[in-house]
C-alpha positions in Angstrom: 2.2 -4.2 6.1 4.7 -5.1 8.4 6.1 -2.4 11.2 9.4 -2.8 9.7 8.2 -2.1 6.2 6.5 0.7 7.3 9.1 2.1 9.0 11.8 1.8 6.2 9.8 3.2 3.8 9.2 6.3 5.8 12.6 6.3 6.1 13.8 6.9 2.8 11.3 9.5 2.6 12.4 11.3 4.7 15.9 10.7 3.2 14.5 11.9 0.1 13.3 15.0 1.5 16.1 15.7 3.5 17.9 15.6 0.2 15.8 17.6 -1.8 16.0 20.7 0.7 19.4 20.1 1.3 19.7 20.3 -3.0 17.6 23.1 -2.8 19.2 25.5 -0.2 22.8 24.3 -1.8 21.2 25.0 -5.8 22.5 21.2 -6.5 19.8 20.2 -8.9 21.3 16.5 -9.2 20.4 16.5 -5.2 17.1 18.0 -5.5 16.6 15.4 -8.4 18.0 12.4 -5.9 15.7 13.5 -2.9 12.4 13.5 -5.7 13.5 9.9 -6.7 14.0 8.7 -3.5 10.8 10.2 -2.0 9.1 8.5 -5.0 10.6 5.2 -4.3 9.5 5.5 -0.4 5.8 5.8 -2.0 6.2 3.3 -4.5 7.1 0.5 -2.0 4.1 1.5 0.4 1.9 1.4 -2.3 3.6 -2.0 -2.8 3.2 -3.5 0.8 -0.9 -1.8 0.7 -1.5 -4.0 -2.1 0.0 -7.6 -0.1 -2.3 -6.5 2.7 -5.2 -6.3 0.5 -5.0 -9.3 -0.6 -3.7 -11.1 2.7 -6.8 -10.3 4.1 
């Protein structure tokens, strides 16, 4: 996994958590919702990037 993956992808979880408590503290559940989603993306594309270095090596 690249440095620049790595770091995007932390990124937007962070984004995504930084959304859900701002969702939370504000009772916006479409916000909440948003952060969730985008902490799952985050996760999804790290698994993503694991699997290419598996199979690089």
């Amino acid at each position: 996994m690249s440095g620049e993956d790595k770091a995007r992808n932390l990124a937007e979880k962070g984004k995504g958590k930084a959304k859900e408590a701002v969702g939370k503290a504000v009772g916006n559940e479409r916000l909440t919702a948003e952060g969730k989603a985008d902490q799952a993306k985050g996760d999804v594309k790290q698994a993503g990037e694991k699997i290419k270095d598996a199979f690089k090596d």
